[in-house]
BAFITI-888578 format. One record per residue: residue number from 1; residue in three letters; x, y, z of N, C-alpha, C in turn. Coordinates in steps of 0.02 Angstrom, whole numbers. Each point is the difference from the previous one (the first is absolute). Layout:
residues N
<atom NUM 'Ala' <X Y Z> <X Y Z> <X Y Z>>
...
***
This chain:
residues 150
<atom 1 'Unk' <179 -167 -830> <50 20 47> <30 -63 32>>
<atom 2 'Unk' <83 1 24> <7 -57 14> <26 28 70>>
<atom 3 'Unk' <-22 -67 54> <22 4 55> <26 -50 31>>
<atom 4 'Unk' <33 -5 77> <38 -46 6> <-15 -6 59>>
<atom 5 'Unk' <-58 -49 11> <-30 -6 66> <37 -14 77>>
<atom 6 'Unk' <-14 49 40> <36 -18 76> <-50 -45 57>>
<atom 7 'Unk' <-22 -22 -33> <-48 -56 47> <-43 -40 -56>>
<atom 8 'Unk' <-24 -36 33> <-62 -58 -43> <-41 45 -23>>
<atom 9 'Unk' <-25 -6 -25> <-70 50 -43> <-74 -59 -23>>
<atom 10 'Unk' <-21 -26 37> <-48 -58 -35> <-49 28 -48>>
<atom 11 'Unk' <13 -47 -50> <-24 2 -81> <51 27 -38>>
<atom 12 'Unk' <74 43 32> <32 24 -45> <87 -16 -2>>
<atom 13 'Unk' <39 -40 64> <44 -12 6> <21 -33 79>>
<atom 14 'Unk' <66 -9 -28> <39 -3 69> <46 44 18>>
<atom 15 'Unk' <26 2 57> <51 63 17> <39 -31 -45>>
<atom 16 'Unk' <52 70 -50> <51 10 -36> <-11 -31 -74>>
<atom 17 'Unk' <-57 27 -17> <-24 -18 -51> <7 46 -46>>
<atom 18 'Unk' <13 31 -69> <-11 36 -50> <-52 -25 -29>>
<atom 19 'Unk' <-68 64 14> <-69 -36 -28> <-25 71 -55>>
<atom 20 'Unk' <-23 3 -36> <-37 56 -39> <-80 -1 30>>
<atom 21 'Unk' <9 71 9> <-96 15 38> <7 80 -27>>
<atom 22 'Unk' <-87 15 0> <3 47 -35> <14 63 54>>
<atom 23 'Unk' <-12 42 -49> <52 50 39> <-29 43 43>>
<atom 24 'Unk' <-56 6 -1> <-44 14 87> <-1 -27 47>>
<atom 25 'Unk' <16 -83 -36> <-13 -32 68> <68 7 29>>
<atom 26 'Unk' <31 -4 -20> <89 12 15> <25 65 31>>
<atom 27 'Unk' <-43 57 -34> <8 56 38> <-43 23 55>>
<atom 28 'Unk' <-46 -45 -30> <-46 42 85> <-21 -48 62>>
<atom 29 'Unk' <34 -72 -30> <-21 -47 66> <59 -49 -1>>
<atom 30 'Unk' <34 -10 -28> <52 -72 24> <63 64 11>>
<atom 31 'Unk' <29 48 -27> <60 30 35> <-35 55 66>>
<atom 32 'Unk' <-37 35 -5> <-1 22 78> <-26 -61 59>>
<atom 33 'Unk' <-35 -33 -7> <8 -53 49> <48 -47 15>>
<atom 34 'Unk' <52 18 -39> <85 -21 -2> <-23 -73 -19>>
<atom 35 'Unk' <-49 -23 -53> <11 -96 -14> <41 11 -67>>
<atom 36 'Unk' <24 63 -42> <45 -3 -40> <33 48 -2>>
<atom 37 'Unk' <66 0 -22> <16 68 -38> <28 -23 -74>>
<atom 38 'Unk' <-6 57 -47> <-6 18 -57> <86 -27 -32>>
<atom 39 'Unk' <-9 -43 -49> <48 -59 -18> <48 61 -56>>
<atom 40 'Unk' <42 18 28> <61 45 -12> <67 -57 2>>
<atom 41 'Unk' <27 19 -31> <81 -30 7> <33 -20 61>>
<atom 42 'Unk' <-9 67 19> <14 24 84> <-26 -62 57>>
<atom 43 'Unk' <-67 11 -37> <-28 -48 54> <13 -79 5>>
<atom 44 'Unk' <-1 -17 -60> <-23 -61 -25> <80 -39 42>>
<atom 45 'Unk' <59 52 -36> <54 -30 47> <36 -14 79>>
<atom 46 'Unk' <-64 72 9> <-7 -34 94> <-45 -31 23>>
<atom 47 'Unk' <-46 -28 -48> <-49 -40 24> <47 -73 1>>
<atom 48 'Unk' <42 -12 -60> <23 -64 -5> <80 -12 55>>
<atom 49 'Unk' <-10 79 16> <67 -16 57> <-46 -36 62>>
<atom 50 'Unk' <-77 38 3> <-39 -11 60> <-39 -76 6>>
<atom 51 'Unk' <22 -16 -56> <-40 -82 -18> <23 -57 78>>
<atom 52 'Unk' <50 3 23> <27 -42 46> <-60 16 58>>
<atom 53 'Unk' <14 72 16> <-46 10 64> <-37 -13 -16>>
<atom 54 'Unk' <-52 4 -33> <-81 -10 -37> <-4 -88 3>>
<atom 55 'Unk' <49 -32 -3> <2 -66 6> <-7 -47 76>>
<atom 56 'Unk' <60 69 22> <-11 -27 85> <-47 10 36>>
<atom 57 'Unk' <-51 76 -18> <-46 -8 33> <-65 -38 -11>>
<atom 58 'Unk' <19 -25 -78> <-75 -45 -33> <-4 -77 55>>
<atom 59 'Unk' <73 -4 3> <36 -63 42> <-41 16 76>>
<atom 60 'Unk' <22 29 31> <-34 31 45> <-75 10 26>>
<atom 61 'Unk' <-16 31 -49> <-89 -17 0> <-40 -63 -15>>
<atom 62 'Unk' <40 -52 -43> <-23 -67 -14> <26 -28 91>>
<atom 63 'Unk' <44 -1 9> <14 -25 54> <-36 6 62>>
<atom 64 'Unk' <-19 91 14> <-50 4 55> <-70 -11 -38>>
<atom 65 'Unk' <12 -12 -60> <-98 -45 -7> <3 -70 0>>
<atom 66 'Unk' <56 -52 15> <-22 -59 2> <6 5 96>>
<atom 67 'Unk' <30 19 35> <6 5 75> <-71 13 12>>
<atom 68 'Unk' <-48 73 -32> <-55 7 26> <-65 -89 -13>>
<atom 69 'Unk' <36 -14 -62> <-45 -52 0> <8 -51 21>>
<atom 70 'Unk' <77 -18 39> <-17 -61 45> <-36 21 57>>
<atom 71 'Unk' <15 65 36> <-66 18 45> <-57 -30 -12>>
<atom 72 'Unk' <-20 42 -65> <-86 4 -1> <-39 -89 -20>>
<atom 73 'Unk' <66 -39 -13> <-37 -81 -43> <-7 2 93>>
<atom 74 'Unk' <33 6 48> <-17 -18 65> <-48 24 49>>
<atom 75 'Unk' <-38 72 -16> <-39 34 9> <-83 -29 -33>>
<atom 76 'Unk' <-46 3 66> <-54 -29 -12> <-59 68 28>>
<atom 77 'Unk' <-39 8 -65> <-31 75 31> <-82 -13 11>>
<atom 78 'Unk' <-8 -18 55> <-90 -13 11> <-27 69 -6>>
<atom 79 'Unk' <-75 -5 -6> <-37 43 -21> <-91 -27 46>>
<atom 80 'Unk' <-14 28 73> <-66 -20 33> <-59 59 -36>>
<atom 81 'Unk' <-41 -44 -48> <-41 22 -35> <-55 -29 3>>
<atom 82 'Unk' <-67 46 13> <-63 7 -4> <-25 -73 -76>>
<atom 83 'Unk' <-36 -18 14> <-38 -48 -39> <-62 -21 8>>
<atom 84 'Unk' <-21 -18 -62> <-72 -34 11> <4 -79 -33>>
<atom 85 'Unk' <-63 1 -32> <-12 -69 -23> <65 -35 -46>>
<atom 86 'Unk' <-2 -40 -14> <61 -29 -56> <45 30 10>>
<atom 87 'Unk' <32 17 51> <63 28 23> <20 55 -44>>
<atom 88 'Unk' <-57 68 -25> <12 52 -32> <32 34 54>>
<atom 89 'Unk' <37 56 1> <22 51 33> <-41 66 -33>>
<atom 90 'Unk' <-37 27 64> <-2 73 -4> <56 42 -8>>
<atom 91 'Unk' <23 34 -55> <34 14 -16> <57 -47 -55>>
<atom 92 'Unk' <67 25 13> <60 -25 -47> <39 20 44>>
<atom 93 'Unk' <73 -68 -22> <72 54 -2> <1 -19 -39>>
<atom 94 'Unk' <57 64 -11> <15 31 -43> <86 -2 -9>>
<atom 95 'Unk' <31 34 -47> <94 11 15> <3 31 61>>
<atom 96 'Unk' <-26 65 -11> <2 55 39> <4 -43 72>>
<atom 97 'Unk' <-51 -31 35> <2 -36 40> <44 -24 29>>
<atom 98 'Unk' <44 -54 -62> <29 -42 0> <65 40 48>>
<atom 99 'Unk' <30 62 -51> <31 28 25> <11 39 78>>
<atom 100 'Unk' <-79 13 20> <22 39 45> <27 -83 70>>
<atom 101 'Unk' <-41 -58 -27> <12 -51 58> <73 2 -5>>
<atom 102 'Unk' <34 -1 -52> <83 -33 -2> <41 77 16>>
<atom 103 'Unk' <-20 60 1> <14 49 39> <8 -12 76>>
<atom 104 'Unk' <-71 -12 33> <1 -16 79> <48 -32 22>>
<atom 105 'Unk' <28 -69 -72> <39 -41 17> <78 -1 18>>
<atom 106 'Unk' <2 72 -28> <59 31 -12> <27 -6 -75>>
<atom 107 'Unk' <-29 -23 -57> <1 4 -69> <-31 44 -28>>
<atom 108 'Unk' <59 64 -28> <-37 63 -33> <-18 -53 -53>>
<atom 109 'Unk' <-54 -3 -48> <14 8 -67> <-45 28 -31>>
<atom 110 'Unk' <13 12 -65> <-66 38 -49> <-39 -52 -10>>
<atom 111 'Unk' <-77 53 -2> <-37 -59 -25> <-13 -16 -72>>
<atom 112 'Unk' <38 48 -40> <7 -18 -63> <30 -58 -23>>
<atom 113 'Unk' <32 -28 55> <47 -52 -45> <-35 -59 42>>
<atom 114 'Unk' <-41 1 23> <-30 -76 16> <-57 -3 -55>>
<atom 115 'Unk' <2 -60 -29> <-40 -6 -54> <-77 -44 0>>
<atom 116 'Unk' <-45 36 14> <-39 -3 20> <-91 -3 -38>>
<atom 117 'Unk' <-7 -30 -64> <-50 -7 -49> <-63 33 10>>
<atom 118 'Unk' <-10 -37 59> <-67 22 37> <-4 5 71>>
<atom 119 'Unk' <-27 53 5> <-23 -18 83> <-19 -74 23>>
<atom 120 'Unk' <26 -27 66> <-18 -53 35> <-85 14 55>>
<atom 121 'Unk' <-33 -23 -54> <-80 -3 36> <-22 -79 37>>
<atom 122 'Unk' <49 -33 35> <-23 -64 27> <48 -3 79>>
<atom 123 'Unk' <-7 -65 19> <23 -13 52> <60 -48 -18>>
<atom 124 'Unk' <68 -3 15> <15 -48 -15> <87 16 -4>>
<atom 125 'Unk' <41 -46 -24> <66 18 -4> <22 3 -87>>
<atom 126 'Unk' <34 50 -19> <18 26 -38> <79 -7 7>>
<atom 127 'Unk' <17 12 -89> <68 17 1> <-1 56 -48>>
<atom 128 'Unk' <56 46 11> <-9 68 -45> <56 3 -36>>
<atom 129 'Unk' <36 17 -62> <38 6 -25> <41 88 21>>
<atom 130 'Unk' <68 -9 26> <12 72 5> <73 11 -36>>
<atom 131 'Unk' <-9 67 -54> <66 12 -38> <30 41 20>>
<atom 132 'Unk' <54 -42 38> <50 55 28> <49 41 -48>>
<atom 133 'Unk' <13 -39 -43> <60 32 -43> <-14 -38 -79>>
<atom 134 'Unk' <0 4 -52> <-5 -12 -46> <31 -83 -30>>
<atom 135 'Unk' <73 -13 63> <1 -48 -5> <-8 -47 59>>
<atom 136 'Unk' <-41 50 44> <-7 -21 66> <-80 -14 25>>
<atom 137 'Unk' <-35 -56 -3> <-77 11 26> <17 -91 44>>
<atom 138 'Unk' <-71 44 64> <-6 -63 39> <-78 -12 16>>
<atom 139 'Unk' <-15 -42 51> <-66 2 6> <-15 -11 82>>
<atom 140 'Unk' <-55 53 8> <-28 8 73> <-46 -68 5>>
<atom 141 'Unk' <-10 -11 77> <-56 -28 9> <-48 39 44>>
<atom 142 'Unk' <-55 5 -26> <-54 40 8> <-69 -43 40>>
<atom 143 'Unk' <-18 0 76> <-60 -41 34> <-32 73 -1>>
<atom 144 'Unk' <-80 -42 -25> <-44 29 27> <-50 -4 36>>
<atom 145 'Unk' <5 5 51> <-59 -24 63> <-49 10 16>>
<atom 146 'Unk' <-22 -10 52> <-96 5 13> <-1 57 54>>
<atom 147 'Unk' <-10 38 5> <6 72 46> <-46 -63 63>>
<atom 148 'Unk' <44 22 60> <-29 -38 66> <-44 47 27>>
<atom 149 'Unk' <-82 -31 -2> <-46 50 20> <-7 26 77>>
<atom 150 'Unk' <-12 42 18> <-22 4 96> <-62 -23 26>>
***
């Protein structure tokens, strides 16, 4: 079945793409969740009338992902954590973490797109890789501190 994707699809396209997928997946998950519709004549020629907009808003979204990342290269996210010997931390952060600090900060972001290998089990300063946009990634700086005892 061929379709003509209305958004990114990762592993399978970009918006305004004519891609072949089989035909369940086409009928029962990329056209009712509107990421395609079904590559007709009809369509294909208002998709290529719709190519401009699809451009301005790709423009658009690259643009508010390099703005979020001059924020975040300026954004410094401590973390007061429990430790013992050799500066282990009880516990980890984590993305999840990561995220909810740059939330407080007033930075929604997912924590999917901060890229994150392993949990951080030490004390210390970090840098994190975060992908904002495909052609857009920056990097946090990440302290992790010594929880101040009472």
């Amino acid at each position: 079945m061929k379709v003509i994707l209305r958004e990114d699809v990762p592993n399978l396209g970009e918006t305004g793409e004519v891609v072949n997928v089989a035909n369940g997946y086409g009928r029962n998950y990329l056209i009712p969740k509107g990421l395609a519709a079904q590559a007709t004549t009809e369509n294909i020629k208002a998709m290529a009338q719709d190519k401009g907009l699809f451009r301005k808003k790709e423009e658009k979204r690259v643009e508010e992902a390099r703005e979020l990342a001059d924020k975040l290269q300026k954004v410094v996210c401590t973390f007061p954590m429990k430790s013992g010997e050799g500066d282990k931390l009880f516990g980890s952060v984590n993305s999840a973490d990561i995220a909810q600090v740059l939330e407080r900060q007033g930075i929604g972001l997912d924590r999917k797109k901060i890229s994150l290998d392993h949990p951080i089990k030490n004390l210390g300063v970090f840098t994190v890789l975060v992908k904002l946009h495909p052609e857009v990634s920056t990097e946090v700086k990440i302290e992790v501190v010594k929880e101040e005892e009472e």
